[in-house]
N, C-alpha and C positions, 0 to 999 in steps of 0.2 A: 809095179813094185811088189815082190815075191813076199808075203806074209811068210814065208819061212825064214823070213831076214830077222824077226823079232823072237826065234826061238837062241840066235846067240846075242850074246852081250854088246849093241851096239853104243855109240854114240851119239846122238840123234841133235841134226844141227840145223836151224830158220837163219834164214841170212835174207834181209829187206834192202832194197835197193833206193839210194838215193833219187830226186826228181820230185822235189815240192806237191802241188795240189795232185800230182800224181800220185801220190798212195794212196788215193782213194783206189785206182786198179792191186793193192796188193791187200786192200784193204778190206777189199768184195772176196776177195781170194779166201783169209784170212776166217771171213766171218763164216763160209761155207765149209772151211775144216772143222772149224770148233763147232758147227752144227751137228755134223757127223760126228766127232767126237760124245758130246750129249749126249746124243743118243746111243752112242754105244756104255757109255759109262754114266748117264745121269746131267742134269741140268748142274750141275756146281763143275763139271770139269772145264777148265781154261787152257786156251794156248801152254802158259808155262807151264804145265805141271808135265810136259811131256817133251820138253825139250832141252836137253843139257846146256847149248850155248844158242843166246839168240842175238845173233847179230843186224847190227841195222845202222848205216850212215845217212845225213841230213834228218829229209823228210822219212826214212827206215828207222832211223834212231827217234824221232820222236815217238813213231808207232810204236817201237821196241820198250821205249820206257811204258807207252801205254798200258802194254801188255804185262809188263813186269815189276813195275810200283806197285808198293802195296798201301791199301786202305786200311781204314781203323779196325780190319778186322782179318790183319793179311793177307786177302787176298787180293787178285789181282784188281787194279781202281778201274781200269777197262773188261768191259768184253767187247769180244772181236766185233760181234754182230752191232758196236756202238761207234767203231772209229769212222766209217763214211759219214754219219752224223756231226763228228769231232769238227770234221776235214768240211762239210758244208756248213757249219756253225760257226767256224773261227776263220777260215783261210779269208773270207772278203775281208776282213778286218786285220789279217796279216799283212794281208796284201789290197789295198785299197783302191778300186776299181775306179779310172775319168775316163772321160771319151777318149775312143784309141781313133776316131774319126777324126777331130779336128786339126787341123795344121798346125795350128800355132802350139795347142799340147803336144803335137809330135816334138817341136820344136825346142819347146820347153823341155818334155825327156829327155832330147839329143842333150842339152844345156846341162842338165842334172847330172847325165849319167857322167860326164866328165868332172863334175861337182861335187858330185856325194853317192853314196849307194840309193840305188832307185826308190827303198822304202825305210821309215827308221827303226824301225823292230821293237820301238816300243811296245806293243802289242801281244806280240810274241813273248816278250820279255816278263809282264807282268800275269799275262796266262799262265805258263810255266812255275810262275813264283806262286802264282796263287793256287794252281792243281797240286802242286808239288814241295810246296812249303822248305823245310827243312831237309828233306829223305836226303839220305845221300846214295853213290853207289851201289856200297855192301850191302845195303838192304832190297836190293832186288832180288825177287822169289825165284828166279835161279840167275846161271852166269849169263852177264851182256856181256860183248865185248861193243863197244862204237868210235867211230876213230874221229879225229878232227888233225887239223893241221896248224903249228906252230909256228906265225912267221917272222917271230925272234929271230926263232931257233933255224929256223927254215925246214923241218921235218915234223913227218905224223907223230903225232897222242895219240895211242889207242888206249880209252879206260875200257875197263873191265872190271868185273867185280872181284875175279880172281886175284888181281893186282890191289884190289882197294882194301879189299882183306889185309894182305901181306905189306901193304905200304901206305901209312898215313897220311903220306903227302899228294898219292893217287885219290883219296878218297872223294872225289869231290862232290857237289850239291848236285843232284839229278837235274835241278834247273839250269844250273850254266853249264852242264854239257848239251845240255838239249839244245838252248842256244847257240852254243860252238858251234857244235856239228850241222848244224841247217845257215849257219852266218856264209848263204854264198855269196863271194865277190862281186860285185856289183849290184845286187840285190839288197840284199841286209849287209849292216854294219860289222867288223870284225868284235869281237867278244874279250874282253880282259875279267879273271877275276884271279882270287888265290886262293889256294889250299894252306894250313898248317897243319903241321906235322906233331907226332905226338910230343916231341921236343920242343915245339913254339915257333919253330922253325920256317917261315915262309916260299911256299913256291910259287912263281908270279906262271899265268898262261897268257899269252896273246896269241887267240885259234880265230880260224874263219874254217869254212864247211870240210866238211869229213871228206867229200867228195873231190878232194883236189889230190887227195890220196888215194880212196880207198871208195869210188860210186857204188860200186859191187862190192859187198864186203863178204864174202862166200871165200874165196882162198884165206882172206886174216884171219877166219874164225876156225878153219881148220890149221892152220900155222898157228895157233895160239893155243887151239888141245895141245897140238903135239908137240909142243916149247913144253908145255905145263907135264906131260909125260916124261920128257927126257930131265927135266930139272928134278923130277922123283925119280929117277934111276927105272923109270918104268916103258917096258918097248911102244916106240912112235906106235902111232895111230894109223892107221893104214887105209885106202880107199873102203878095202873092204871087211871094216868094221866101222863103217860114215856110213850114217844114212842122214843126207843131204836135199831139205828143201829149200831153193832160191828162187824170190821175186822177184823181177823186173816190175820197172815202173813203166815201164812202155817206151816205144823212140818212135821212129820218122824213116823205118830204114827204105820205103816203097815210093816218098814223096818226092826224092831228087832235093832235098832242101837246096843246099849251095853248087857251086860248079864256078872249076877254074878261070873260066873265061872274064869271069865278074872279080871273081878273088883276085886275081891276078893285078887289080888294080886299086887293092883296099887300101889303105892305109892302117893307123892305128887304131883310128877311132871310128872304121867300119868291123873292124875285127871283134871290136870289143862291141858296138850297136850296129847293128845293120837291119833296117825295115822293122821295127819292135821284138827281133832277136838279137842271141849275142853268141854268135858264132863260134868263138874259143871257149866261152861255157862248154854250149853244147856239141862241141869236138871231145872236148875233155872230158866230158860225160859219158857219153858213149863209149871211148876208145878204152876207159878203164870197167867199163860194166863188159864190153867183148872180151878185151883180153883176158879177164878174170875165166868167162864163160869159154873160152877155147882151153885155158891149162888146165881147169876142173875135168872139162869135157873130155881130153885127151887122157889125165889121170885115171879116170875111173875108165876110160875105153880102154886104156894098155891093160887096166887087168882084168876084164873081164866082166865088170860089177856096175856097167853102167847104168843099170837100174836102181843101184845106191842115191844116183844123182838126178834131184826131179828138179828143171831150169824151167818157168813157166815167167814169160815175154812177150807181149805185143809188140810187134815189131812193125803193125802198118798206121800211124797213130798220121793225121794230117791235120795242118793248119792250129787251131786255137788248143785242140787235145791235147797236141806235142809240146806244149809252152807249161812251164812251170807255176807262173804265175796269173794266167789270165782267170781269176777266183771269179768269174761272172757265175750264177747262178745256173744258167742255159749251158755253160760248158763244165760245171762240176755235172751236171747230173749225166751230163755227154759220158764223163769218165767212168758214171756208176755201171750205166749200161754197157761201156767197152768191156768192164769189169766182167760182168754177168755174160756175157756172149763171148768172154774168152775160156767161162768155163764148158762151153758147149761146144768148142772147135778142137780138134783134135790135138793129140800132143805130138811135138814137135822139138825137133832136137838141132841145133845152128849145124850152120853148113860152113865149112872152115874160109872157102873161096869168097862169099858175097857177106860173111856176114848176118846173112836172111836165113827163117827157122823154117825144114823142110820137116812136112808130116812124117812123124815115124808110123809105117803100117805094123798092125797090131796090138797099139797102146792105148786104144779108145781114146774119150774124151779127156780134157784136162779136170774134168767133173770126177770121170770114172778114177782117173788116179790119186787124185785128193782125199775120193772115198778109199780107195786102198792101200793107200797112207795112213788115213788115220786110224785103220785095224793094225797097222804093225804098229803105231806109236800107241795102242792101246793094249796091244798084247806085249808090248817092250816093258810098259808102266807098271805092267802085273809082275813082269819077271823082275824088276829092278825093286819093286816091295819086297823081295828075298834076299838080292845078290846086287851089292853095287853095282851100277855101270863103271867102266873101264875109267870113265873121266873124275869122278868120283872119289875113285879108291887114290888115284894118283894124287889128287887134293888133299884126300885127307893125310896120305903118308907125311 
């Protein structure tokens, strides 16, 4: 990433990826920028103060709210270097850990998950209520955008603050988006709450996970600058005035999970549980975090700027890693270390044929370009103390 990118006026955009006790991997990521940040600027600089939109679906959207609620003193109520902490303090109790050995609980899951979503989210429900109190949207210390899915309606919610500004009825309580957008189908419960408007006016949501739309939320958050640009008469946004960080939360692309031979004879309710996974989750998971990362990929490669776009993905993750929910203790801390050793592997850019992320020769570590990242988003921060950023100025018109 060229530190001469921070002497024009860019936009600078964090987009976190859906996948439960896996953001603990975006989460190691995370807390190694804003190290390097500190130290270039001081112990008080935070993720937000350097990123115009941070987008984040599910388990991205609860991080994102981490990062961008504010506390009795507004600033942000997380630091980075605190959410793997978050993520092994509350996920076993989001998600409630029994022997995944015995037959008869096998049994009993197969039984459930036709029955009910596998965990009831109370848990989740009153964490949120209680970290999060009243805040709502607009009050995040700069633009979220996080999306969740309507199955009234049958299409995405994307809130954002830019909209909850401009629309009363968008405003809603940071805690029941946070819930929405992690509410995955078969896991957690779907999420009803309402907004009023400033007229009195009722909007009903019925959402489940952000992820059945939007797993990668990296293309929405640059479609939602350049909406917010054209709706101010002000020219689109263009790859090359993005400078674009996106996490993956890791997959399974090296392990062979599924194969025809077996599929070929599933039924419904292999589709949906098979051996303590769930197969149409994790298709649909994946398929919208690739396809995101190939039209980014493609965008910023047709013009030239593709070092605008830093994609940083574990792509070899096997067995209990790859599972969203196995909160055992011995496999969160499995995820901290994947974390840590993905910043010492080299950087790597998807390869359009498999899928699988091939080393780019010359880009160093995923370490080295975090650190030279966070010089252009610190040299960006000095120039935008003078002169709006682009995204900004079209806000305020």
């Amino acid at each position: 990433m060229s530190t001469g990118l921070a002497k024009r006026k860019m936009v600078t955009v964090l987009s976190i990826d859906g996948g439960g006790i896996r953001g603990i991997i975006p989460g190691t990521l995370l807390a190694f920028l804003e190290s390097k940040l500190q130290q270039l600027d001081g112990p008080s600089a935070r993720i937000a103060d350097y990123f115009d939109i941070i987008a984040g679906t599910s388990t991205g959207g609860l991080v994102t709210t981490m990062l961008t609620a504010p506390n009795k003193d507004n600033r942000p109520m997380y630091e980075a270097k605190d959410i793997n902490n978050f993520y092994l303090d509350h996920t076993p109790k989001i998600f409630p850990q029994k022997s995944r050995n015995d037959f008869m609980t096998s049994i009993t899951s197969m039984v459930g998950a036709v029955k009910g979503p596998k965990y009831d989210g109370k848990y989740l429900r009153a964490l949120t209520k209680g970290l999060l109190g009243d805040l709502t949207l607009k009050q995040t210390l700069t633009n979220v955008v996080i999306p969740a899915f309507d199955i009234n309606y049958l299409q995405p919610v994307i809130f954002s603050t830019i909209d909850a500004k401009e629309k009363s009825e968008k405003n809603a309580k940071l805690s029941d988006i946070c819930v929405s957008t992690s509410a995955a189908p078969t896991f957690l419960p779907a999420h009803y709450f309402e907004v009023k408007d400033n007229e009195g006016k009722t909007r009903p949501f019925n959402l489940v996970d952000g992820g059945v739309a939007a797993n990668n939320p990296t293309m929405m958050a640059i479609s939602h600058i350049n909406r917010e640009m054209l709706k101010n008469n002000s020219e689109p946004m263009y790859a090359t005035r993005l400078q674009v960080l996106s996490l993956g939360t890791g997959s399974a692309k090296h392990e062979g999970k599924y194969d025809a031979a077996r599929a070929s004879r599933w039924g419904l309710l292999n589709w949906m549980f098979h051996n303590g996974s769930t197969p149409l989750v994790d298709i649909f998971g994946d398929a919208s975090c690739d396809m995101v990362d190939f039209h980014v990929s493609t965008l910023f490669d047709s013009l030239q700027v593709k070092d605008n776009y830093l994609r940083i993905q574990e792509d070899s993750l096997i067995g209990d890693e790859a599972s969203v929910d196995i909160a055992t203790e011995k496999n969160l801390r499995r995820l901290v270390e994947i974390g840590e050793a993905l910043l010492k592997k080299q950087v790597s850019r998807v390869q359009f044929d498999t899928g699988r992320y091939k080393t780019s020769e010359g880009e160093g570590t995923y370490e080295d370009a975090l650190t030279i990242f966070a010089k252009t988003l610190s040299e960006g921060r000095k120039l935008n103390k003078t002169t709006q950023s682009p995204i900004e100025i079209a806000i305020s018109n």
